[in-house]
C-alpha positions in Angstrom: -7.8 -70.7 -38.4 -6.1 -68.0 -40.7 -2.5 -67.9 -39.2 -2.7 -69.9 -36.5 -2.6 -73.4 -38.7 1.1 -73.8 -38.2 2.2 -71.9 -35.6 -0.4 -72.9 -33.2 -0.5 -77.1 -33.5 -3.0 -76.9 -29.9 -3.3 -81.0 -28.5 -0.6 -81.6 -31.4 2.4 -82.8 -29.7 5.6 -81.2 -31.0 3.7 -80.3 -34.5 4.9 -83.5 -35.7 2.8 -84.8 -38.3 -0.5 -83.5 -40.3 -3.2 -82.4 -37.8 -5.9 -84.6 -37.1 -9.3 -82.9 -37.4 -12.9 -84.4 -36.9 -16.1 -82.1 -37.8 -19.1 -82.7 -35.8 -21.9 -82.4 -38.1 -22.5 -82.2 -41.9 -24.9 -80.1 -42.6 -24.0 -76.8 -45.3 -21.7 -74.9 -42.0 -20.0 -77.7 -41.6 -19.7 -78.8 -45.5 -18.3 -75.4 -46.0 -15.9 -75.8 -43.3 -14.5 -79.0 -44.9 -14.3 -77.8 -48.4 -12.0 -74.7 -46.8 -10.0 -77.4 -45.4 -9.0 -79.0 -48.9 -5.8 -77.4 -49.5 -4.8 -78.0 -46.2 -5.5 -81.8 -47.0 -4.0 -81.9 -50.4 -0.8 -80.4 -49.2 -0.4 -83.6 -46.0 -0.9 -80.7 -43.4 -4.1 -82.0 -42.1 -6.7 -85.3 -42.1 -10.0 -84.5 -41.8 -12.6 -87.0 -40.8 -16.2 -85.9 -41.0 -19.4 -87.3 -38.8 -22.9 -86.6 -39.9 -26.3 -88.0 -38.8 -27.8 -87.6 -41.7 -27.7 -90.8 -44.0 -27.1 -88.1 -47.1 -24.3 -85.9 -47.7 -24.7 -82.2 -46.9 -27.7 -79.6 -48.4 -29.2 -76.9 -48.9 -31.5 -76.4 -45.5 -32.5 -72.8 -46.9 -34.3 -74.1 -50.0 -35.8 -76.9 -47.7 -39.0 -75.3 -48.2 -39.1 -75.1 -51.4 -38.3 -78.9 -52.1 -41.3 -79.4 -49.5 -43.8 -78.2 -52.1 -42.1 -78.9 -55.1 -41.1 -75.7 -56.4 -37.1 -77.0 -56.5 -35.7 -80.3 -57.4 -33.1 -82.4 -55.5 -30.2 -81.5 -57.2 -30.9 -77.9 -56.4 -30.2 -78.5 -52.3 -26.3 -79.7 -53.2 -23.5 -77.2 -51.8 -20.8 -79.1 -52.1 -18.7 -82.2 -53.9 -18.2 -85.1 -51.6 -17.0 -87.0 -54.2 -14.2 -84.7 -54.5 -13.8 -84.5 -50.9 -13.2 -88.4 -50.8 -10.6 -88.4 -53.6 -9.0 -86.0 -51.5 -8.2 -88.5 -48.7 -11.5 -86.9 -46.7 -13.6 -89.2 -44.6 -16.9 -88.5 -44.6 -19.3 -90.9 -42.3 -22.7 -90.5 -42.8 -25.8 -91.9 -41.0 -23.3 -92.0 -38.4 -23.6 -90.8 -34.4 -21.1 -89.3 -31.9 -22.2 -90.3 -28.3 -19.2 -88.6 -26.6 -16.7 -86.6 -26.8 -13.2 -87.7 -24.7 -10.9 -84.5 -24.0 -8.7 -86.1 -22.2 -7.6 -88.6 -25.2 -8.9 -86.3 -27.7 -11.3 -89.3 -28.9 -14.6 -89.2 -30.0 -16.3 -92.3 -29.7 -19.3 -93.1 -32.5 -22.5 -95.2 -32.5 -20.1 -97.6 -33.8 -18.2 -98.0 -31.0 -14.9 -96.2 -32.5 -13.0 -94.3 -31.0 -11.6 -90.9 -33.2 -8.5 -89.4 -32.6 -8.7 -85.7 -32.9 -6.0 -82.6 -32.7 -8.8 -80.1 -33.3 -12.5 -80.9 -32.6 -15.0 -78.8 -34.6 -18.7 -79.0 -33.6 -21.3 -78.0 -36.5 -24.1 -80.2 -35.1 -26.8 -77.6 -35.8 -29.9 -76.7 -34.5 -33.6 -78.8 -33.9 -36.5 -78.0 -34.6 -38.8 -76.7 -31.4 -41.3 -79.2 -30.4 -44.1 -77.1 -28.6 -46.2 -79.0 -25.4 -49.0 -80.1 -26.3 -51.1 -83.4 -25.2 -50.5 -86.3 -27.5 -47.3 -85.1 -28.5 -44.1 -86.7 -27.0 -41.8 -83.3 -26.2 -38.1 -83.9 -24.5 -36.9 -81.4 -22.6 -33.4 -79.7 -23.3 -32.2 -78.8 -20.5 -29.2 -76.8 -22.2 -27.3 -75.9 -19.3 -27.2 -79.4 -17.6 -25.7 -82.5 -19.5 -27.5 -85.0 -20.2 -26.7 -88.0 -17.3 -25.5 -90.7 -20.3 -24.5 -91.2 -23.4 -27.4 -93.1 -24.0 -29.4 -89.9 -23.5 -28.1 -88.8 -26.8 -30.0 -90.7 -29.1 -33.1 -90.2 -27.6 -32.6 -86.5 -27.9 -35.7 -86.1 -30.5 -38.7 -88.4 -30.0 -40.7 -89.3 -33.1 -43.4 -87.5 -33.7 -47.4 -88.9 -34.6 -48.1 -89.6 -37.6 -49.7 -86.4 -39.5 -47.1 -84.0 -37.4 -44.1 -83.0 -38.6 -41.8 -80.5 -38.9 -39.7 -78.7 -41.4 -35.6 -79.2 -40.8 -34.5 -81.7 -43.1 -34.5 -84.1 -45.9 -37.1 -86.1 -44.4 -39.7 -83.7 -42.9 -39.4 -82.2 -46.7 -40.5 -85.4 -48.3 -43.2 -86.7 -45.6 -44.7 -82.5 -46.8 -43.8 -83.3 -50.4 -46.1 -86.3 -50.8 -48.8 -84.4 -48.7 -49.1 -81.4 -50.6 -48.9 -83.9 -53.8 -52.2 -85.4 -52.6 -53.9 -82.3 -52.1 -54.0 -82.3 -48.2 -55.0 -79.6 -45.8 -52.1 -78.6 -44.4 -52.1 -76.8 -40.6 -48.9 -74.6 -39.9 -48.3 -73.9 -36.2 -46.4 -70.6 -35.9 -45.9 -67.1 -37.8 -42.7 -66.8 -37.7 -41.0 -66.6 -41.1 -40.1 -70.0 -41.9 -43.7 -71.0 -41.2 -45.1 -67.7 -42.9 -42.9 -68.3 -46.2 -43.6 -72.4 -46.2 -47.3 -71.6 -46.3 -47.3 -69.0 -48.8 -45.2 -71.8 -50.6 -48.0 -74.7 -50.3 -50.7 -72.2 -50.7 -49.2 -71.3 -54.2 -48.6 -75.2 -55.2 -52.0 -75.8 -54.7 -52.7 -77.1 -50.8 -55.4 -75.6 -48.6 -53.4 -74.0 -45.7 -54.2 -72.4 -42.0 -51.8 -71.2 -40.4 -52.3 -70.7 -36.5 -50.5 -68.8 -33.8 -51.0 -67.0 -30.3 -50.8 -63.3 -30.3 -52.5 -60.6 -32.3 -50.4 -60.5 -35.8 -47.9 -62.7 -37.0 -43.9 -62.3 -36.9 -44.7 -60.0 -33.7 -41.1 -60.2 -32.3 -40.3 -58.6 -36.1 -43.3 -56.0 -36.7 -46.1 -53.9 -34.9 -49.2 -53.6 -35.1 -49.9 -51.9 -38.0 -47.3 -54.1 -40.1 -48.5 -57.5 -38.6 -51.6 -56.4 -39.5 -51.1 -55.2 -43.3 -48.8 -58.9 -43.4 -51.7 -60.8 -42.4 -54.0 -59.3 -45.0 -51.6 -59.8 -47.6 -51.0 -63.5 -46.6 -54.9 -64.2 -46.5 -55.5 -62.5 -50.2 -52.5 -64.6 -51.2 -54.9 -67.9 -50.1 -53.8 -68.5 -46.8 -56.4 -69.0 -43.7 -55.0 -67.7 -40.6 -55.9 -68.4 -37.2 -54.8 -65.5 -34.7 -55.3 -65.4 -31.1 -55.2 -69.6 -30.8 -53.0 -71.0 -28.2 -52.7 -75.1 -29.0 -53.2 -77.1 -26.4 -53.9 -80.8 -28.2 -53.8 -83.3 -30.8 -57.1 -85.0 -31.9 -56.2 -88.1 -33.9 -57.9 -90.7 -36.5 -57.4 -93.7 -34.8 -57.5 -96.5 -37.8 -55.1 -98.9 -35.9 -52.2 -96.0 -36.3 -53.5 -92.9 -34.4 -52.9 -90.0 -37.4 -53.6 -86.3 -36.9 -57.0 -84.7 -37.1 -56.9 -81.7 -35.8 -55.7 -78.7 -33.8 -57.3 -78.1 -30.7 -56.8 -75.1 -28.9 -57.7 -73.4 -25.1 -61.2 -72.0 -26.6 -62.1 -75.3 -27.5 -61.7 -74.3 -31.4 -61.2 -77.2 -33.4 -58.7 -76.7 -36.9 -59.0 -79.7 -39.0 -56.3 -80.6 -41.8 -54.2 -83.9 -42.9 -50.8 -82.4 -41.7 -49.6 -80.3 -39.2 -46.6 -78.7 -39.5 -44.8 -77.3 -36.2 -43.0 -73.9 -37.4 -41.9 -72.9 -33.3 -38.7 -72.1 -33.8 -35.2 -73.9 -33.5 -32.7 -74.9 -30.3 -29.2 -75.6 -30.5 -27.3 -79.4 -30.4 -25.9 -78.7 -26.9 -26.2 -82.0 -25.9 -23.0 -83.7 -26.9 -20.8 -80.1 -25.7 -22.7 -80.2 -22.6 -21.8 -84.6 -21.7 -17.9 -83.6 -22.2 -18.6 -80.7 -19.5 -17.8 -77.7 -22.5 -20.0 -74.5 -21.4 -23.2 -74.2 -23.1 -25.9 -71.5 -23.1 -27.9 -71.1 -26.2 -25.5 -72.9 -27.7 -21.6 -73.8 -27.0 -20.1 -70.6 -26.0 -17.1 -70.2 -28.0 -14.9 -66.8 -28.2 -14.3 -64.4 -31.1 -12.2 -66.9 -32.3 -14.9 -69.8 -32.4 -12.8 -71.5 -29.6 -14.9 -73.2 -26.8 -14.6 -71.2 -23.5 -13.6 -74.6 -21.9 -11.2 -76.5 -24.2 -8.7 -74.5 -26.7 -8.6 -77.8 -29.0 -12.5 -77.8 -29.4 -14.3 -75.1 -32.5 -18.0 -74.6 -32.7 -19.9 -73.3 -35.6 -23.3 -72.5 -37.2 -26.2 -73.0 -35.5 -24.5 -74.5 -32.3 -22.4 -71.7 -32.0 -22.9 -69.2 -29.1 -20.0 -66.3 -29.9 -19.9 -64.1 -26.7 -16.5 -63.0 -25.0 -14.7 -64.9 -22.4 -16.0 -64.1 -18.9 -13.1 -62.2 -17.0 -11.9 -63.2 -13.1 -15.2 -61.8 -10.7 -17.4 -61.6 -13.9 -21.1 -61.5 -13.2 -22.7 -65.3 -13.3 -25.7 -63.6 -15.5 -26.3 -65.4 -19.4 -24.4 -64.2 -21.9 -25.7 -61.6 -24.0 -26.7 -63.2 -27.7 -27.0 -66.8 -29.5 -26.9 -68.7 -33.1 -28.2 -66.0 -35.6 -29.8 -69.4 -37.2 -29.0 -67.8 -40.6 -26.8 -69.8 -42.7 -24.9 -66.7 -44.3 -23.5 -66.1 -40.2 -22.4 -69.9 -40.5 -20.7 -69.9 -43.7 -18.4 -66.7 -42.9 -17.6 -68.5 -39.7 -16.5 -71.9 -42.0 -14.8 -70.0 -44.2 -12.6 -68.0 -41.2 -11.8 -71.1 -39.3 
């Protein structure tokens, strides 16, 4: 918010007063966007109050992977000081929800049942990971451009997943990998994109028997043709990884020893691919869910303007992986989707931190 912090005090009635901010999310966007808000804090121009999910202050998501398999150590994932953010007069709530957003009081309301004020709302709540349809696998729909009909509907957002399935987006998934690939499993890697194509390399080279398995002809094929997809998928294979081409994934087969626990891959041909873990590498979608319940407009992802201001309420910011940048419609502007999305790229998300 370069010049705007004090001539523009938007929702801040007669600029009277530090502004009140609350961030949405604490992952490394939003931990950036807090740490650029420190001077503004030390100088009594602004409060900050900070909401994540998480039950652990903000990392690294891009070295996720290699935590997964062992190649980097916790310490490595930290990208900021909350300790320092604290001391600061920062209030960071972690393993904490937000089930709605009131923009008529400019409140938030948590799991807790308090209510936030709020002069500026920003929303870093990220991205999930894609959870592909297949039997035996509980998949809830996103329906990103209808809200969600309650609250409630919030914290059912992302239904567990069987035991043996997993995928790769945060501290958890990492360590439910870690202890796999620690105990030698086979591990199955469903999609050739290139978070999936770079974690397998990564297990392959700490020692784990890996497959990975994906629909289509070569892998990354919304990056390369033919001929590169091709030369990749040698290369990957003399590196030590199986791959599975041409496999659309239909089911789950599961041990049933009184928890059921994954098997094996079953796809249309009937082909059977058998391993101790699967991971689901499908792709990400955008936390729309809590813009969409307080009526903000959503596409791929709350549509904000150059400016990272929602198209619906000037008091309200999005960043990161929630973000969808895309200009204001103008008076008889077509109804079409807007043109673009989240990059999903973290170095998109920090430049927009650091400008807000």
């Amino acid at each position: 918010m370069p010049d705007q912090f004090d001539a523009d005090r938007s929702g801040h009635p007669g600029g009277a007063g530090p502004e009140r901010f609350v961030l949405v999310g604490y992952g490394p966007v939003g931990a950036r966007f807090a740490d650029q808000l420190l001077p503004a804090v030390h100088a009594g121009l602004a409060t900050l109050t900070v909401v994540g999910a998480e039950s652990v202050d903000a990392y690294n998501r891009v070295l996720i992977a290699d935590y997964a398999v062992g190649r980097t150590d916790r310490d490595a994932l930290e990208v900021t000081d909350p300790l320092a953010a604290r001391a600061a007069g920062v209030r960071i709530l972690t393993g904490t929800s937000v089930t709605a957003i009131n923009r008529s009081l400019r409140t938030v309301t948590l799991g807790t049942g308090e209510a936030l004020p709020w002069d500026r709302l920003v929303l870093a709540t990220g991205a999930r990971a894609n959870v592909p349809t297949l039997d035996g696998v509980t998949r809830v729909r996103h329906n990103l451009l209808s809200p969600p009909a309650e609250a409630a509907g919030l914290d059912s957002a992302d239904a567990p997943l069987p035991r043996g399935v997993t995928a790769l987006r945060d501290l958890d998934d990492a360590q439910t990998i870690l202890a796999a690939v620690r105990s030698g499993a086979r591990i199955v890697v469903l999609g050739a994109g290139v978070l999936g194509l770079e974690f397998a390399l990564a297990a392959a080279q700490a020692g784990s028997e890996t497959c990975v398995v994906y629909h289509g002809e070569i892998p990354m094929n919304r990056n390369l043709d033919r001929g590169g997809g091709t030369v990749l998928a040698r290369r990957i294979r003399q590196a030590g990884v199986s791959m599975v081409k041409h496999a659309r994934a239909e089911s789950i087969l599961f041990h049933d020893d009184g928890v059921p626990r994954f098997d094996a891959l079953i796809c249309a041909d009937g082909k059977q691919i058998h391993g101790d873990l699967l991971v689901l590498s499908c792709g990400v979608g955008a936390r729309t869910e809590l813009a969409s319940l307080a009526g903000l407009s959503v596409s791929t992802g709350v549509l904000v303007d150059a400016s990272l201001r929602s198209w619906t309420d000037l008091g309200i910011y999005a960043i990161g992986d929630c973000a969808h940048v895309a200009p204001r419609p103008g008076p008889g502007a077509s109804a079409a989707p807007p043109a673009g999305g989240p990059s999903g790229l973290i170095g998109p998300g920090w430049r927009q931190a650091d400008w807000l």
